[in-house]
N, C-alpha and C positions, 0 to 999 in steps of 0.2 A: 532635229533634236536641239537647236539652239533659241526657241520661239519661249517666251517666260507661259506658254502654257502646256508645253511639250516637260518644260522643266519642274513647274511649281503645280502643287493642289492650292489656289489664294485663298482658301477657306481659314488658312491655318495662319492670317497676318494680320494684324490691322492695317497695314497697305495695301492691301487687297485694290479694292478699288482704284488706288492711286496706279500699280503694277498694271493693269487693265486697261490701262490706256496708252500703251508700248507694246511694242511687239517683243521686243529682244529686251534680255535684262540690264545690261549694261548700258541701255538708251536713259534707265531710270535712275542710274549714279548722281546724276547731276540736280536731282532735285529732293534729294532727302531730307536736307535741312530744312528747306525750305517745308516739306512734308509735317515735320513736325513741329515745325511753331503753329502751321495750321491748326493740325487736330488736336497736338497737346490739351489748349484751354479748354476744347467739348469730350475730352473724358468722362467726363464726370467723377461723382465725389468718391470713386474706390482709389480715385486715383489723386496722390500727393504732391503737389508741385514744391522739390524741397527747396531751390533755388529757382533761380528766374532761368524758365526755359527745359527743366528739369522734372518729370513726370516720373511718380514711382507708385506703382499697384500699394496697397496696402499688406496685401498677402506675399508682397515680395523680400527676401533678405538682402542686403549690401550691409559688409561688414565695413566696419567702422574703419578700416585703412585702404578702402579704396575710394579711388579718384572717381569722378564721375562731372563729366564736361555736359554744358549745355552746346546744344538741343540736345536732348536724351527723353526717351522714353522706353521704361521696364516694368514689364508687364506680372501678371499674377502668375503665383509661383515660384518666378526667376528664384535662381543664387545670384549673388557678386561675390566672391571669395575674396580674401587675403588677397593686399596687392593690385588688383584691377587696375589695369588705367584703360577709362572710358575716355577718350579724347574726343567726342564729339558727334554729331551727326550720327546717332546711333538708333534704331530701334531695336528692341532685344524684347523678343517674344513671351508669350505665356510659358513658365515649367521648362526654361534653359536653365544652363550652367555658360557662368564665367567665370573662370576660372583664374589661382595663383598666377599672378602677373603676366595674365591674359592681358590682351592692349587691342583694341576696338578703335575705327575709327571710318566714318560715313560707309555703314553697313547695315543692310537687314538679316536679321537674324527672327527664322520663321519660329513658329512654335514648336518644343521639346531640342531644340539645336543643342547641342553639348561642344563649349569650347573649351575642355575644363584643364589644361596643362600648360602653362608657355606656350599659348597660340598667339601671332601675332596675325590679324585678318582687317584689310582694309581693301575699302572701297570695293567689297564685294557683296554678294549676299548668298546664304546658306539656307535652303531648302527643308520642309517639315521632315526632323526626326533625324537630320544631318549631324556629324559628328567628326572631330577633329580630331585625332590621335595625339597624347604630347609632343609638343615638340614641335609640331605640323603649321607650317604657316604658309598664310599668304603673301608672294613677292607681288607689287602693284605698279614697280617702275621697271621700262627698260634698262639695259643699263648702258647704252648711248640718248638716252631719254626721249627718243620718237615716241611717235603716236602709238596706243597697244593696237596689235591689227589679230583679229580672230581669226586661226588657220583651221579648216576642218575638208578633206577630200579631196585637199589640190586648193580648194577656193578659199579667197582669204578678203575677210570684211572688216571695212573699217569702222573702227570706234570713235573715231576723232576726239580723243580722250588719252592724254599722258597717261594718267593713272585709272587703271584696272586691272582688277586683282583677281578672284576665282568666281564664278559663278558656279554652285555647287545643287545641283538637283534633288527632291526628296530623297531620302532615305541615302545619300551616299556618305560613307564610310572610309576617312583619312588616315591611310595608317602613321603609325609613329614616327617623326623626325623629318618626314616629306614636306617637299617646297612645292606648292602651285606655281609655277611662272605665270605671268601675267598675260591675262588673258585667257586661262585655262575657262573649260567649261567641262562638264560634271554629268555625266546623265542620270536619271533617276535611279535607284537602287544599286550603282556601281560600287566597287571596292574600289582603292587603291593600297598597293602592297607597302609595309613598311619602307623609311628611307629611298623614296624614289623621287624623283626629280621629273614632276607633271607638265607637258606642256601642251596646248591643239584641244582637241575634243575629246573627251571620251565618252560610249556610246551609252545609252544606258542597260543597265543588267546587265555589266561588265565587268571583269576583274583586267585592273592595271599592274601587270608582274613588272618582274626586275626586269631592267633595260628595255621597258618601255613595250613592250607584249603585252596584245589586250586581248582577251581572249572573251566569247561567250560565255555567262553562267549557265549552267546546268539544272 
């Protein structure tokens, strides 16, 4: 359950293709930016380049007090609320929310992802129809700042990568005020319960209870 095709439907990205040629999602952290100077310019004309590096759908909103860092590209649909700070390395899907002083930063964000309360989510990527509860953020450093290392059954794989944050599977479900540690990973359709503190794998079609009980959905 940790393979980007065990996690993701890439129907629902314009990195599709690019995801496709990794096997694990946190292999594909380190080329996002890089991702979108590529494709930005062959959008095409629905798409607005408002600054240099800066791609925005025409059907998309960004209100007029938020940030928005290049390389960025937002898609048809999207909100950016009050506040945003997009710091960069961003792709933000079709028919998302970013939400009040939401803060983005080298992430994908698939199509319909809702980040819409005080999320702070970086250097991870969020799965079709994924959703972040207020308050719920991504942690992306350790805090003796080693490498993040992915623990799931005992077995523990390295990322070779300071910073990584959540990889979150379709359809999963962040309740309110919860911390991803770094490195979590997310299975499709799971829950996690309000105020928990996520760390390792969870499986998908999961509920994450208090104190870290996972139990089968029904």
């Amino acid at each position: 359950m940790l393979t980007i095709n065990e996690l993701f439907d890439l129907n629902h990205t314009i990195a599709g293709d690019y995801l496709r040629g990794f096997t694990y999602p946190w292999e594909a952290l380190g080329g996002i930016k890089d991702l979108i100077m590529e494709i930005g310019p062959a959008l095409g004309e629905d798409y607005v380049e408002t600054k240099p590096g800066v791609w925005i759908h025409k059907d998309a909103t960004v209100f007029e007090s938020a940030y928005i860092g290049a390389p960025c590209i937002i898609g048809a649909g999207t909100e950016v609320r009050h506040c945003a700070f997009v710091r960069g390395s961003a792709i933000i899907g079709e028919n998302c929310v970013v939400g009040n002083s939401v803060e983005l930063k080298n992430v994908i964000l698939f199509d319909n992802v809702q980040t819409p309360h005080y999320n702070y989510v970086g250097d991870s990527i969020l799965g079709y129809r994924s959703h972040m509860g207020a308050g719920s953020i991504t942690s992306n450093v350790k805090s003796d700042k080693s490498l993040v290392v992915i623990k799931s059954e005992g077995e523990s794989i390295e990322t070779g990568r300071k910073k990584v944050g959540a990889l979150l599977g379709d359809g999963v479900e962040v309740g309110c005020n919860s911390v991803l540690n770094p490195g979590t990973v997310i299975g499709r359709n799971s829950n996690v319960y309000p105020v928990s503190s996520v760390r390792g794998v969870v499986p998908e079609n999961s509920i994450y209870k208090t104190g870290g009980i996972i139990v089968t959905k029904r």
